[in-house]
Structure formats: C-alpha cells, structure tokens
ROFI-918077 format. One record per residue (C-alpha): x, y, z; residue number from 1; residue in one letter. Coordinates in steps of 0.1 Angstrom, whole numbers, plus 5000, padded with zeros to 4 digits. Layout:
N
X,Y,Z,NUM,a;
...
end
This chain:
439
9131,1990,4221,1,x;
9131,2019,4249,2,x;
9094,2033,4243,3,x;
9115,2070,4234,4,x;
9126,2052,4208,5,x;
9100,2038,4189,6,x;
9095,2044,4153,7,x;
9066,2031,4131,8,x;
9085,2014,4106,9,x;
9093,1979,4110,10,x;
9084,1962,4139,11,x;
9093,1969,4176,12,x;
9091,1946,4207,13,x;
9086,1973,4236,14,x;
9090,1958,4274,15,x;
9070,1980,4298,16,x;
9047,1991,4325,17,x;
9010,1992,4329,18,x;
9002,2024,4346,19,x;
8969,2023,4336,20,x;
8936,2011,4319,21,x;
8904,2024,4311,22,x;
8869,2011,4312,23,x;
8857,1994,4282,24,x;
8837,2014,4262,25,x;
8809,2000,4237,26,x;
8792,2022,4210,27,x;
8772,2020,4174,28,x;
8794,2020,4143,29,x;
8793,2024,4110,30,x;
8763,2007,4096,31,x;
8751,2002,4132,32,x;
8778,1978,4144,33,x;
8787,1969,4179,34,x;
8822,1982,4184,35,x;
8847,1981,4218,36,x;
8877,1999,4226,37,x;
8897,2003,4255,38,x;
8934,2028,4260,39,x;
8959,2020,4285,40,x;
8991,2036,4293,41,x;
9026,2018,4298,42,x;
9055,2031,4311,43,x;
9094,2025,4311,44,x;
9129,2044,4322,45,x;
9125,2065,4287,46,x;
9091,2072,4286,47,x;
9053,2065,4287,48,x;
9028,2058,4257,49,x;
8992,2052,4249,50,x;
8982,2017,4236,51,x;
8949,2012,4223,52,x;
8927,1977,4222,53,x;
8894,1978,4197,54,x;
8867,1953,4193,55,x;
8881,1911,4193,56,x;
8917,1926,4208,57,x;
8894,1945,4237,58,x;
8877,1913,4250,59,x;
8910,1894,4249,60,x;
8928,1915,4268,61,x;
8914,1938,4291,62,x;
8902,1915,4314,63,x;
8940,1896,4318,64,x;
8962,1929,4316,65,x;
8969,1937,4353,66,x;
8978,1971,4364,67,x;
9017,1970,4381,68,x;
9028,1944,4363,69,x;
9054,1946,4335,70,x;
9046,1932,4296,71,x;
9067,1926,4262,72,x;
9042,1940,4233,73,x;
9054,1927,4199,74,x;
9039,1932,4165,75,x;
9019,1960,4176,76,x;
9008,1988,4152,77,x;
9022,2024,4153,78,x;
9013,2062,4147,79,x;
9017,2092,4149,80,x;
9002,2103,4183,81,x;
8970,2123,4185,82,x;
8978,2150,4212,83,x;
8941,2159,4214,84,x;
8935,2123,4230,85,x;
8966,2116,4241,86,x;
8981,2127,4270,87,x;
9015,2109,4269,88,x;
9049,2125,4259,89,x;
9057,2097,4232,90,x;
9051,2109,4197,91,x;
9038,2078,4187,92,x;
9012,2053,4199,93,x;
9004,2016,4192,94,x;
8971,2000,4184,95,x;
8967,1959,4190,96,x;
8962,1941,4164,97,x;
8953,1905,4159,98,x;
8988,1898,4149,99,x;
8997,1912,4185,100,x;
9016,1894,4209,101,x;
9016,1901,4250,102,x;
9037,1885,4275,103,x;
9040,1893,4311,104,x;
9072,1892,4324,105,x;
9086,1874,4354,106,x;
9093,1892,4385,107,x;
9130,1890,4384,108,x;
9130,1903,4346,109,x;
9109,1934,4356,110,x;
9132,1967,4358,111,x;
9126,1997,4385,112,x;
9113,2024,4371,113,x;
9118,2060,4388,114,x;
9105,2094,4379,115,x;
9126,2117,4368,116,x;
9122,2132,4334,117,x;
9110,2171,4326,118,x;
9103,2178,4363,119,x;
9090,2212,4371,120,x;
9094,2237,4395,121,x;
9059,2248,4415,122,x;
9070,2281,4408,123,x;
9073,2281,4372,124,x;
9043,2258,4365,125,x;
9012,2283,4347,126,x;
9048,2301,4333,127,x;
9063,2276,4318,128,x;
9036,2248,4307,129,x;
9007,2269,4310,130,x;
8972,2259,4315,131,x;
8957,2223,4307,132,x;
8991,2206,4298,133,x;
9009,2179,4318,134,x;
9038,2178,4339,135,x;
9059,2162,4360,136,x;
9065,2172,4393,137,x;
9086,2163,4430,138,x;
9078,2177,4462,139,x;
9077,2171,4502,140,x;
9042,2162,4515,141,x;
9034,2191,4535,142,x;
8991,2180,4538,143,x;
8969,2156,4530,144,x;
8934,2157,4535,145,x;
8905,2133,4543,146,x;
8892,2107,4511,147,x;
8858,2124,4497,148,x;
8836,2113,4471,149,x;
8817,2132,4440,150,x;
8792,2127,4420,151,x;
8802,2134,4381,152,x;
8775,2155,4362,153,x;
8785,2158,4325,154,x;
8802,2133,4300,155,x;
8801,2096,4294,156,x;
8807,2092,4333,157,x;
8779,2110,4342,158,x;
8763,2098,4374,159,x;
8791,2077,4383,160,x;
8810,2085,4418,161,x;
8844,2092,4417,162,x;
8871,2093,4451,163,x;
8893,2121,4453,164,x;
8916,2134,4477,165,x;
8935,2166,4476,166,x;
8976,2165,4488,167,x;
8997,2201,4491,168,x;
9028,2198,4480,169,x;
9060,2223,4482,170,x;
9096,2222,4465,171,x;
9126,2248,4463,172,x;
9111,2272,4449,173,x;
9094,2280,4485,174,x;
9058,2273,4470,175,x;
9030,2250,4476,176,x;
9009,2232,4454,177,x;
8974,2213,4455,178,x;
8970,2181,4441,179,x;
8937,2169,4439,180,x;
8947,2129,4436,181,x;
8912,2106,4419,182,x;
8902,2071,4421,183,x;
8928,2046,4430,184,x;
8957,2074,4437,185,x;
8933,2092,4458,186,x;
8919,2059,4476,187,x;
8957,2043,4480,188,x;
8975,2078,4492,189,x;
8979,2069,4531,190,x;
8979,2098,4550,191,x;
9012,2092,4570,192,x;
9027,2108,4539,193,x;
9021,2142,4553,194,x;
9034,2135,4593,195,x;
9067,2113,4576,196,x;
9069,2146,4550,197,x;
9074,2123,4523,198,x;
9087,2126,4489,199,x;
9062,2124,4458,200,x;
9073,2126,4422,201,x;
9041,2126,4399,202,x;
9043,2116,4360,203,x;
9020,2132,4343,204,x;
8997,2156,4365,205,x;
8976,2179,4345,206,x;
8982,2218,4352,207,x;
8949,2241,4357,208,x;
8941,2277,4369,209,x;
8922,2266,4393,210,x;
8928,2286,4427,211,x;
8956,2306,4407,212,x;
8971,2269,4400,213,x;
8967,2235,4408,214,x;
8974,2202,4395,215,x;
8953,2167,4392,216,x;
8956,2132,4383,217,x;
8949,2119,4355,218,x;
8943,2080,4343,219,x;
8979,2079,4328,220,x;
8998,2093,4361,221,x;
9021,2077,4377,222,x;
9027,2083,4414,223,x;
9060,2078,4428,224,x;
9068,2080,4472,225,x;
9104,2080,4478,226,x;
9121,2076,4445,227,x;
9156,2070,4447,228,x;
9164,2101,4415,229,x;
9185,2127,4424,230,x;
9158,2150,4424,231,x;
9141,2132,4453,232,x;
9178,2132,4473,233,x;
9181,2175,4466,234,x;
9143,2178,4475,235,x;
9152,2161,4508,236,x;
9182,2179,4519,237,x;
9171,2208,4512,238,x;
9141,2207,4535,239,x;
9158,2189,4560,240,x;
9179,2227,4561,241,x;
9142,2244,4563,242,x;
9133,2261,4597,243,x;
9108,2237,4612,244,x;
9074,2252,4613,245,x;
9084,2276,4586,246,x;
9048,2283,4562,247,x;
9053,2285,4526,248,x;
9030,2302,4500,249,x;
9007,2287,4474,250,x;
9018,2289,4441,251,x;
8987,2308,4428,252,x;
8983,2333,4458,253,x;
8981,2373,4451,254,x;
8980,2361,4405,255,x;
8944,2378,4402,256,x;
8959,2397,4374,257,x;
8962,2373,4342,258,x;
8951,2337,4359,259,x;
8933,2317,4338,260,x;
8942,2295,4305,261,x;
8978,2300,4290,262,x;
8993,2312,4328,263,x;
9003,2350,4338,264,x;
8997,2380,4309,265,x;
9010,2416,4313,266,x;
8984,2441,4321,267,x;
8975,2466,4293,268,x;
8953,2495,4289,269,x;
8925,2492,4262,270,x;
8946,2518,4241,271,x;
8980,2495,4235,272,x;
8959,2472,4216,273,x;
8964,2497,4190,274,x;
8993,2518,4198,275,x;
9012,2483,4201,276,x;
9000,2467,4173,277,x;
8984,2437,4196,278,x;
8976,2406,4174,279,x;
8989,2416,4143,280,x;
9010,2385,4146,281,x;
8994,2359,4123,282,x;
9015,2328,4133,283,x;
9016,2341,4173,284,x;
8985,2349,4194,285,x;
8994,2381,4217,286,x;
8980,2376,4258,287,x;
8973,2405,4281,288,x;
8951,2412,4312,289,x;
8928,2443,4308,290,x;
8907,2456,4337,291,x;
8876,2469,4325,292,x;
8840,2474,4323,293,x;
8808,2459,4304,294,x;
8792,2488,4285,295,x;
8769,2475,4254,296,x;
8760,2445,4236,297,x;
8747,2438,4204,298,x;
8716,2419,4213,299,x;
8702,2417,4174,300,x;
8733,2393,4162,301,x;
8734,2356,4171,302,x;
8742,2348,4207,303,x;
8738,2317,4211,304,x;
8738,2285,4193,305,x;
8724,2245,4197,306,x;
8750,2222,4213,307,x;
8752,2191,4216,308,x;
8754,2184,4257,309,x;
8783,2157,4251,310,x;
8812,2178,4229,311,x;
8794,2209,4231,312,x;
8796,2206,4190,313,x;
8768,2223,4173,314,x;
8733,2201,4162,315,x;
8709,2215,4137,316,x;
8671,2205,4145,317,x;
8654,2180,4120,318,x;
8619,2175,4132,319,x;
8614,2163,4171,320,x;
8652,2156,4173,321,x;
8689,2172,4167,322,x;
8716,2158,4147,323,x;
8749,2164,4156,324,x;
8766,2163,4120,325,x;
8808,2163,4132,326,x;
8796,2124,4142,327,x;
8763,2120,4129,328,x;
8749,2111,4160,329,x;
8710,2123,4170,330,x;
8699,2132,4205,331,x;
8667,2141,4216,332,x;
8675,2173,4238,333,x;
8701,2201,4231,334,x;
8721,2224,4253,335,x;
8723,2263,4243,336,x;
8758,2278,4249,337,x;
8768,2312,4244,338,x;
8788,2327,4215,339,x;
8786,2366,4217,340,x;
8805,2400,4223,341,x;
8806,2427,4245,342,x;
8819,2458,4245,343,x;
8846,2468,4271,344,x;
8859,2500,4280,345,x;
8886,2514,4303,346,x;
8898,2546,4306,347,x;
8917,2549,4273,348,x;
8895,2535,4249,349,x;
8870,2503,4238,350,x;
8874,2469,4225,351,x;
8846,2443,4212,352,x;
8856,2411,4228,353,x;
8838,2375,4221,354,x;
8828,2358,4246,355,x;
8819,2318,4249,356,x;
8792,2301,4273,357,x;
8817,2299,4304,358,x;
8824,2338,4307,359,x;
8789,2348,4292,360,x;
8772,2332,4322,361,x;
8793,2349,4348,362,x;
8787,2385,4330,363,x;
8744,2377,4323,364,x;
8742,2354,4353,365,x;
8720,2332,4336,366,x;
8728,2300,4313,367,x;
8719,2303,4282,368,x;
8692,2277,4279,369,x;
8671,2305,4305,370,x;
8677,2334,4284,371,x;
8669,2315,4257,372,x;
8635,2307,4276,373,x;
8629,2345,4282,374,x;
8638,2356,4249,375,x;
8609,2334,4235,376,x;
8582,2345,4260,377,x;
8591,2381,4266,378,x;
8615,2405,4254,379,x;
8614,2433,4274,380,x;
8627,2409,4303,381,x;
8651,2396,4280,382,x;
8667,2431,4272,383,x;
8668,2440,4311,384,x;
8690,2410,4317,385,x;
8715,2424,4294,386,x;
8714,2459,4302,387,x;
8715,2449,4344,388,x;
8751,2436,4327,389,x;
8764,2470,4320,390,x;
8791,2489,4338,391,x;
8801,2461,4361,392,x;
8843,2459,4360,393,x;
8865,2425,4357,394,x;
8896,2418,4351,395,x;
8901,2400,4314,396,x;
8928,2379,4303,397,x;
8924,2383,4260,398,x;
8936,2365,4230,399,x;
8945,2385,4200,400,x;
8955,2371,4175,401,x;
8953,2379,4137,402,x;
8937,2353,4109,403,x;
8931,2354,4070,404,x;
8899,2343,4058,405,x;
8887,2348,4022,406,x;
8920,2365,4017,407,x;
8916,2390,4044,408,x;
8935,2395,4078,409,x;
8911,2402,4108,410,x;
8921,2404,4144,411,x;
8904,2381,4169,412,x;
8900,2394,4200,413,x;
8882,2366,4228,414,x;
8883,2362,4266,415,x;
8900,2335,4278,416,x;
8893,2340,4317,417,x;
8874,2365,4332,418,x;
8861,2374,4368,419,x;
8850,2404,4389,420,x;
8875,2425,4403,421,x;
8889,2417,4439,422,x;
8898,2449,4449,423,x;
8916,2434,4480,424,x;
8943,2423,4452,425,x;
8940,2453,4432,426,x;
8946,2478,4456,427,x;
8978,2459,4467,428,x;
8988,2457,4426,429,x;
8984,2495,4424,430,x;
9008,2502,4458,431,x;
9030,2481,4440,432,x;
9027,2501,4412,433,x;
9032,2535,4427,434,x;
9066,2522,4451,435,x;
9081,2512,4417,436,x;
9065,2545,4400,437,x;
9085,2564,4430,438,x;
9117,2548,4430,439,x;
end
C-alpha cells in the first residue's frame, strides 16, 4: 500500500525507504522500568512517514535496519499522527509490534524514488508555510561552504558535536536561500555541487526566520542532486537562460518589518488595534508589525517563573529539589524564564504586550536567572535594570488574538519577534512610503 494511502484499519504491507534513524534512547518508566525507543522515517513515490520501535522491537531492529536500503513492513500498528513530534506529511504513523514483520528488499525490487511533491518557491517560503514548518524545496547550487563543527548546549544532545555545513541555494523566483545541511547531509554534501551548479531537491527542510529566512535539515530529510522530476528539468533551463555572473538576492533581505514566527505582518499603528477591531477574532489570531517604544512595567506582578531546563515546563520546589509535574520527573537545579508585560507606546496610543524569556532578555539584557539573583539581594539595583529599559524603540511583530475563559472573551496581545530598530531599513521603508504617498 502507497504510504499516502495508509489507513489504520486492517492491516497494511507498506514497501519503502529508510531515510532515517535515530539514536536509541533509554529512560525510567512507570514504576521505574527500563524502557527504549527509537523513530525512523521511510519514504516512497507517495509520501514519507514516522515508524516508531519501543523496548524488545528497539534492540531487534535498530542495529540491522540500514539507512538507503528499501524494506516491506507488515503487521505494523497505525495512528493517528502526532504533529507535535512528527514531522512527516502522512497523517498517520506505525508503531512495531512484536507481531511485526521486516524484509529488506532485493536490489532489483527496489523502486527510484524522486522528489517532487509540494515544492516551494524561495520567494514564497515565510508567506506561504510560515515559520517552523517543513517544506520541500528545488534549486541550483549557487555556494557551498567549508564543513564546521558545533558543540550542542541544551537538550538531550547536550555536549554532543554536531557537523554542519551551510549551501545557498536560488530558483525562479530570482532569490537565494541558505541551507544549513547537519550531520551526514552536511558531512556527504561534496562541494563540486556549487562549481557544476547542481540541482538539489530537499524533502522536508524546516523553514525559520533566521536571517529574514532560512531553511535546515532535519533527521527525516531527504536530499536529492539531480533528480530526473520535471521541476529539476524547468529549474535547469531556466538558469541555463540566466546572464552568467548575474547576483541574485536573499530571500530575507530588506524583511525587517514583520520577520520573525508566522512570516511577513502588515505594519500598524498602536491606534488600529482598536479602531480595527484587532483580535476580536476568537477562532483567528490577527498578526501585525508595530514600531514602538518600552515605557513602563509592572514590576509588583509575577515575572518570572521555575522551568524546568529540558521543556522549559514549569517545576514547583519540594524541599532541596524541583518536580516537574507535566512528567513527574525531579531535577535538582531549575532555570528561571521570563513571563511578563510591558507597556508600548507609539505615537497614537499604548498597548500592554506579554512578553516570554526570549524577547524579555533582549529588552532587560539580562536572563532571568541574574535578575532573579538581584531581586533577592538588592532592590534598588533590581528596579534600575527595568527602568534603564524604558524608551528604547523596536520593531514588534504581535499576536492578538481573542479567548473565553470562565465565560469571558479577553484579548491576548504577545510578541512573537522583536528586535531594535535598524534605521538603515527603516529609513528606506519610509521613502518607500512617501513615493507611494506622492504618486
């Protein structure tokens, strides 16, 4: 059964790929039990699709399944896809049972696969998928840099070192895009790509903000050169018809106004929040870009709360330790993270905005673990770093959206990027403004 195709009820023999697989990774249970799980991805001409190994099915297989080759799964176990841990576009994923069968297939019974579903234009990436989702993309190898190494801080990886090398790509649209390729990709990407100008087709790349916009592997993406799709053929001829030496801009150059998570906003004043109704909407959140300043903070309300340093979930203290009750796990340190407001202000008017740890740092300039530290040894010092705050101007991409609780409707109103102005950008934004103002 093509993997698009899948259903949970009855059984279904699936013949694909394996794109990728995960480390194992061994935890505590319930009752303090020894569990194992590992995720892979396969792949095939309809789609991709997480499969999951736990515990006896984990040792059997994760050493034998080889990335490349092709397998026949049958008798495996189907649901409904979680998106908030998957990342593949099948609604569905399978968990191996111990009634699970898997066969490798011989060479000759092994299909091609090529990219070419839901491909993207550069151009239209942050617009049309918006930020943290994935795509698919094609495009001509324009650079590709030098393999580097870094050094991962937070998470279950944390001290590990991971290879990653970053690849500009450009398609029709005229615009470039960077890549940042990790691990294998990044350590199997030859750098001939970029003198031959070859095509690459990428299943799967994860969209940020980052720099305007950029993209990244993931685990689960699949890395095409050359595919014979007719994407791949149009891509071609149509830089083959490109001036040679021509330059082409990056995707996320000149986009200060409304970068950051859900792609572009319109710019607003302060005043249409209410003169337009702005999230009044309770089943659609309403985006805009504001430019304005810091002017007061309520410094007497909560700002902060106890995080675990993991999920960033909050822990509540019980004697020399924390417990994280969403998993009911106990650590011994915690991380403070911010969860305030400020007031903002622009010419027309004011709006109380909340704030979480990211943005808060940028605007105090100081995690919240120090101020925490201050707060506790001397206040006056601890007041001064939110005054010194004040009356500094960014430029604020907002959520608003309306939401019932207890039977009442209150607006929301939180940042979902900030930064401080680049007057470079906003002095060319405001010529633009005034030519269209004149014409």
């Amino acid at each position: 059964v093509p993997i698009a195709m899948i259903h949970p009820y009855g059984s279904c023999n699936v013949k694909a790929k394996l794109i990728s697989k995960e480390d194992v990774r061994r935890f505590k249970g319930r009752n303090n039990t020894d569990m194992a799980v590992f995720s892979a991805v396969v792949l095939d001409d309809s789609s991709d699709m997480k499969v999951t190994f736990w515990n006896e099915q984990c040792e059997k297989y994760h050493d034998s399944l080889v990335v490349g080759q092709w397998y026949v799964f049958s008798k495996g176990s189907f649901k409904v896809a979680q998106s908030k841990y998957n990342n593949t576009k099948c609604q569905y994923e399978m968990t191996v049972s111990t009634n699970t069968t898997i066969e490798r297939c011989l060479e000759e019974d092994a299909p091609q696969v090529c990219i070419s579903l839901y491909m993207i234009e550069v151009n239209c990436l942050l617009v049309e998928k918006g930020n943290l989702q994935n795509v698919d993309v094609i495009g001509v190898v324009q650079e590709v840099e030098a393999l580097g190494e870094i050094t991962i801080k937070q998470g279950r990886d944390s001290g590990k070192q991971k290879s990653k090398r970053n690849v500009s790509l450009v398609d029709k649209s005229g615009k470039t895009v960077s890549i940042t390729l990790w691990d294998n990709h990044a350590e199997q990407f030859d750098t001939s790509h970029a003198t031959n100008h070859s095509i690459l087709a990428v299943r799967g790349a994860r969209v940020s903000d980052y720099n305007g916009c950029s993209l990244s592997t993931l685990r689960s993406s699949m890395l095409q050169i050359n595919p014979e799709t007719p994407e791949a053929k149009d891509l071609r001829e149509w830089y083959s018809s490109c001036d040679s030496g021509k330059s082409f801009q990056p995707v996320g150059e000149g986009t200060q106004a409304g970068k950051g998570p859900g792609g572009p906003a319109p710019r607003k004043l302060i005043e249409a929040v209410s003169k337009e109704s702005l999230g009044s909407n309770t089943s659609k959140a309403d985006i805009f870009t504001i430019k304005a300043y810091v002017t007061y903070s309520n410094t007497e309300k909560q700002w902060q709360y106890p995080a675990n340093p993991e999920n960033k979930k909050k822990v509540v203290a019980s004697g020399d330790v924390w417990i994280d009750e969403s998993t009911g796990t106990q650590i011994d340190t915690c991380q403070r993270r911010y969860i305030t407001t400020f007031a903002f202000m622009d010419l027309t008017g004011r709006q109380w905005l909340t704030c979480f740890d990211e943005h808060a740092q940028l605007i105090l300039g100081k995690s919240a673990d120090e101020l925490y530290e201050i707060e506790c040894t001397d206040k006056v010092a601890f007041e001064g770093v939110w005054k010194a705050a004040y009356f500094k101007e960014y430029m604020i991409k907002v959520r608003a959206k309306a939401e019932e609780y207890k039977g009442e409707t209150r607006t929301k109103f939180s940042v979902m990027s900030l930064e401080p102005v680049n007057y470079v950008s906003e002095s060319q934004h405001l010529i633009s403004e005034i030519r269209r103002y004149l014409k």
